[in-house]
N, C-alpha and C positions, 0 to 999 in steps of 0.2 A: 504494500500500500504506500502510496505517495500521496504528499498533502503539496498542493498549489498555496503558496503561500504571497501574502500582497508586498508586492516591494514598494520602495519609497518611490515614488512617481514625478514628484518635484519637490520643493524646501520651501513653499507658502503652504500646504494644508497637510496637515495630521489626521485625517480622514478622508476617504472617498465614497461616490458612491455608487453602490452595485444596480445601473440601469438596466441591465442586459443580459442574459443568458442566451449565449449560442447555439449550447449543446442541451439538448433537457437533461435532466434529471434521473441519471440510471444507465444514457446512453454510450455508444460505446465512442471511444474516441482516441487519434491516432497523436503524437508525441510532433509537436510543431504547431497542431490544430489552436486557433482562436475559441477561447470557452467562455469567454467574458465580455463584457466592456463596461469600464469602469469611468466613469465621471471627475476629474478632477473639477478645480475653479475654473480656468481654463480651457477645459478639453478634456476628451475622452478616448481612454486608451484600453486596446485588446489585451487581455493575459492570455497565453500560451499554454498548453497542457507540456508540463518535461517529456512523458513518456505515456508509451500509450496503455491502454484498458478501458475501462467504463470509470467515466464521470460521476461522481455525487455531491450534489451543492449542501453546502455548508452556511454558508451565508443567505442571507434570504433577498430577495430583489424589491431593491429600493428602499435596505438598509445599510445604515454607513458602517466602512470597515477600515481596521488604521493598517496603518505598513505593519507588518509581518504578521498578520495573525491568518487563519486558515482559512481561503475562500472556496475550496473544494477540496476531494480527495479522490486519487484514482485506484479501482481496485483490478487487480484482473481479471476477476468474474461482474456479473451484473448482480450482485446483491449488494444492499448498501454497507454504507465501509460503518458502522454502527448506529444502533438500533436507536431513534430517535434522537440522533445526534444535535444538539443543540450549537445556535448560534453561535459561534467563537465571540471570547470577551471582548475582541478587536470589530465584532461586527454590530451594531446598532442600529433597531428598528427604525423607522424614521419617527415612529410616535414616541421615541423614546427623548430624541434629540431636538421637540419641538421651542427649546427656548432657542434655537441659531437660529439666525436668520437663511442660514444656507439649506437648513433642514426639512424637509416634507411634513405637515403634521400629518396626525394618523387620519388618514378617509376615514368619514363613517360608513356605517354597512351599507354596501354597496355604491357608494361616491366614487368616482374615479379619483387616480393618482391626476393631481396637476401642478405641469410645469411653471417656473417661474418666469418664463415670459408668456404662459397664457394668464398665467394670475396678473402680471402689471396688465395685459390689455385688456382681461376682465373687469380687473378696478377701472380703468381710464373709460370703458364703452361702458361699465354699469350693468356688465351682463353677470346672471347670479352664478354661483354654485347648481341650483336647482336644473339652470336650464342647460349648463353643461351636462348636470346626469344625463336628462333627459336624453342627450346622443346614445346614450349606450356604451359609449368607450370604456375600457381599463384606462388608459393614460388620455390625458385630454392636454392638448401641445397648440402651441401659439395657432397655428393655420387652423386647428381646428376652431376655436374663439370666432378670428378673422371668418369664418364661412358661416358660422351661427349667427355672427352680428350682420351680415349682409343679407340672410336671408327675411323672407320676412314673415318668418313665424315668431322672429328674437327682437320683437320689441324692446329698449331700451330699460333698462331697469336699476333701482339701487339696492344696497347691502350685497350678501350673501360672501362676505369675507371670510376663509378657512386660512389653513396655514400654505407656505409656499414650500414647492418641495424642491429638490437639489438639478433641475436643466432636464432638459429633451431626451430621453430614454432613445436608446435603437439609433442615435443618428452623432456621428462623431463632430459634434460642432460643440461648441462655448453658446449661452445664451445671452443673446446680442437684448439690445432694448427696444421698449416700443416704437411704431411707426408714425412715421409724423403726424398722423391722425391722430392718434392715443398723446403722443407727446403735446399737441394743440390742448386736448382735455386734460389734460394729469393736470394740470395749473388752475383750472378752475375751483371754483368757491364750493366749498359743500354745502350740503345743507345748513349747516351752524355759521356759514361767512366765511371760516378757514381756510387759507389755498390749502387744496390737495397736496398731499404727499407726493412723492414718484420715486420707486424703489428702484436703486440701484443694481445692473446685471450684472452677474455671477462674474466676467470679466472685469465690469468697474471695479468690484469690490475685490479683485485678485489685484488691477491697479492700485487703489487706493492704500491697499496694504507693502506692495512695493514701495511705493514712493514715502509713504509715513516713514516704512523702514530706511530706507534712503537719506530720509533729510533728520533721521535721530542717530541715526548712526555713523554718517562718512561725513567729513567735513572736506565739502565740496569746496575747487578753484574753475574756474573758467579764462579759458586766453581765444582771442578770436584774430584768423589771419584771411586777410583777404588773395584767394586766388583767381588768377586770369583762365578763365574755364572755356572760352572761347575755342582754344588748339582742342582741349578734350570734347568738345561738342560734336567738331569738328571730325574727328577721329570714330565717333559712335556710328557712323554712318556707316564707314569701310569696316567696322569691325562687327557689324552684324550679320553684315555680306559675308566677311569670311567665316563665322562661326555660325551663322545659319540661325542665328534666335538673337533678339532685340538686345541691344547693348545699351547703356544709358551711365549717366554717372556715378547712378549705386554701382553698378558692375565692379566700374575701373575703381570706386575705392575701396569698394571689400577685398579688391586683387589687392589694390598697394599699403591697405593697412596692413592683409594679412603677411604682406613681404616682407613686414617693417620687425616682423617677432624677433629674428634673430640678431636686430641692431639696438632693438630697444625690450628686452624679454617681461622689463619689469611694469610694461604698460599692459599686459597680457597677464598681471597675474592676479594673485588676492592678496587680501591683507588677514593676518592669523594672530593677534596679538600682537607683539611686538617684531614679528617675523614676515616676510612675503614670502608667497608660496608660487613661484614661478608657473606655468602652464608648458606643458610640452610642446603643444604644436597650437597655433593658432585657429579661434574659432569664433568667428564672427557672429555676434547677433546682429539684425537689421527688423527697424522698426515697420509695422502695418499700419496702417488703422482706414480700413475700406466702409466703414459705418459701422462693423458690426462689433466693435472693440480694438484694443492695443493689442497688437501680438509680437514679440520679437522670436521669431525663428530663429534658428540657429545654421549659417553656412558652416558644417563639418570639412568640406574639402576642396579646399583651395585653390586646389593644383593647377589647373587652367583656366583661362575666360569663359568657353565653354560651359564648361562643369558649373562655374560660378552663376552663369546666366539659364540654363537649364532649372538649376536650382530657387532660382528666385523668379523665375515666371511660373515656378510649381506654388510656390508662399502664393505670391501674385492673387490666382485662382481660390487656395485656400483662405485666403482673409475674406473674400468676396463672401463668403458664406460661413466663417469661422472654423472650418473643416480642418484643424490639427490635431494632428497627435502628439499628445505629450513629448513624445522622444523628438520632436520641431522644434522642441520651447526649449529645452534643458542643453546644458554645458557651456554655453555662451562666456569665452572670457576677455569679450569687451564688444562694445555696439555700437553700429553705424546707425544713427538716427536719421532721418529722411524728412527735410519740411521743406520741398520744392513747391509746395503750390504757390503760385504769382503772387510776388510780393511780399514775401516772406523775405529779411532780409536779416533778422537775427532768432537764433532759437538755444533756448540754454538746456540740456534735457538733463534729466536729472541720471545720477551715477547707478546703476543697476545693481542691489545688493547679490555682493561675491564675486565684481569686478570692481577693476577700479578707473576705468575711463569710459568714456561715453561722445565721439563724431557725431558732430550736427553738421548734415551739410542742408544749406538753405538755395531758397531759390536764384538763379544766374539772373542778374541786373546788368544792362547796359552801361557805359560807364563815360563818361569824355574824358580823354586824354588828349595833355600836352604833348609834344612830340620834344625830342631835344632841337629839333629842324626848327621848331615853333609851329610847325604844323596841328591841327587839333583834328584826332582822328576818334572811334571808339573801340570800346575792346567790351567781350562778356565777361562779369565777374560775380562771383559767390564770397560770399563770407564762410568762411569754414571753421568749426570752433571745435575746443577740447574742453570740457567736462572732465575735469581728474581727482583723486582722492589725496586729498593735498599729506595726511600720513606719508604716502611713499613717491610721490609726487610731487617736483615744487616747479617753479614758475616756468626756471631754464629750461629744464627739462619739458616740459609743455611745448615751448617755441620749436626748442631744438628736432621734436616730433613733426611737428606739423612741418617747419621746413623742409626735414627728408622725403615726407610725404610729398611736399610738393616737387622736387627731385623724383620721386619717383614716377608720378604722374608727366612728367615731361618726359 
């Protein structure tokens, strides 16, 4: 008998939760096979069976469970691996965990499970509890809200407030927030005069918890250099052609930060007390945020333009609909931040707890230039700034970064 145990998935949550069963309950199942999907803040990720037999859950679905404790066990026959085997201490019901706000409260008999983005657009359209049973669902998920409210048997209603439960069961996305409709209502007066509330998505509050920890913990510098980005623009063009997938300025500085490890190792690494803990190879995060939350993905390999841009028109797609997998989001030791939209001209992002620097690159501004001729011509520029964690980090250091960077980008 082998026990499936939860590994640490990321370093923001001490519990996950169990949306999903693959395999049922008794069946049989082959060593590689996906038997799970588990829910971070985040994103939702598959656990693996080790070795093959028959399946038996342990955990119960759409209860939460912490890293290491038993979410299955495989036996080699199909009888169960013990007789009424109860929930591991690592797994909790959801009605157990109704004071979090991350938590599902317990349905009543026969209530469906609902997500927390069909609870904000239930609250925001005023549609109850009641008339989501009425569908019939086990799980009742934002689209299904959105088709109740449009139809017109779902007259607009108020109350029917339950607990919210932990994201979108069966579908590996993060729960993004309400839609501009609900966001117009969430602001309105309630009945007592009070603006409404509006609950924060499971991603917000996986943000909000970064950054808290961020700005209590690293004591943040920023230095900002302006580079002539006109020749690299230029460049993006012929280098799509030759690599066959769209090139753009994320590309070329995920290449040339990641180049930069072995001249500068200590901007790649963590801070451990009074020690830094160097990184072996360089691994970029790069920031998203397509509406449906912040996500830093993680570029693992480096090695060419190519690979590099393959890999970020894969994020690309995935932000659009929140579609990562934990193993996207983890090992990041250090980040390229992205705030090109027009007119963006300074961005300070904040130091990502367990790295210690953080690339903003903003958006390319025309410029006039004197000429030494006396000539007045223009050129394209970006401001490009470093976020570092002034502990192991000091000013020189900062400049001396950015200008190899820009050496390397030429």
């Amino acid at each position: 008998m082998a026990d499936i145990r939860v590994p640490k998935l990321n370093n923001n949550d001490t519990e996950y939760l169990v949306v999903e069963w693959l395999v049922e309950d008794g069946k049989p199942v082959q060593a590689g096979d996906p038997v799970a999907v588990l829910e971070t803040s985040k994103a939702a990720d598959e656990l693996e069976a080790a070795e093959s037999g028959h399946l038996h859950h342990v955990a119960g679905l759409n209860t939460w469970i912490a890293p290491g404790a038993v979410l299955a066990r495989i036996t080699p026959e199909a009888v169960p691996a013990s007789a009424g085997a109860p929930v591991t201490s690592g797994a909790v019901p959801a009605s157990a965990s109704a004071a979090s706000p991350d938590t599902p409260a317990a349905p009543a008999t026969g209530a469906p499970v609902i997500t927390d983005p069909a609870r904000a657009l239930m609250d925001a359209l005023g549609v109850t509890v009641a008339q989501v049973t009425a569908l019939g669902l086990p799980i009742v998920r934002r689209g299904d809200v959105e088709r109740l409210a449009g139809s017109a048997g779902a007259p607009p209603a108020t109350g029917g407030h339950a607990g919210a439960d932990g994201g979108d069961p069966g579908q590996a996305r993060a729960a993004g927030g309400p839609s501009p409709r609900a966001g117009e209502r969430a602001g309105e007066a309630d009945s007592g005069g009070a603006p409404a509330t509006h609950p924060l998505s499971r991603v917000q509050r996986a943000v909000a918890r970064a950054v808290t920890t961020s700005h209590g913990t690293i004591p943040a510098a920023y230095t900002v250099v302006k580079f002539d980005v006109g020749p690299l623009l230029a460049r993006t063009r012929g280098l799509s052609r030759e690599v066959r997938r769209p090139v753009g300025l994320a590309e070329l500085f995920v290449q040339a930060v990641a180049a930069l490890h072995p001249a500068f190792p200590l901007f790649f690494a963590s801070v451990d007390g009074d020690r830094a803990r160097p990184a072996e190879a360089p691994r970029v995060g790069v920031t998203f945020d397509m509406g449906q939350g912040l996500y830093v993905p993680v570029v693992h390999d480096t090695g060419s333009l190519r690979e590099i841009a393959d890999t970020l028109m894969r994020y690309r797609l995935a932000a659009t609909e929140g579609d990562f997998r934990e193993r996207d989001l983890t090992g990041a030791n250090i980040a390229v931040t992205l705030h090109t939209d027009a007119d963006v001209i300074l961005a300070i992002p904040f130091v990502f707890p367990g790295t210690v620097c953080a690339l903003a690159i903003t958006s390319p501004q025309p410029e006039v230039v004197l000429g030494e001729d006396g000539a007045v011509t223009t050129r394209t520029v970006a401001n490009i700034g470093l976020a570092y964690d002034h502990r192991l980090i000091n000013g020189r250091d900062a400049a001396l970064f950015l200008a190899a960077l820009r050496m390397e980008l030429h």
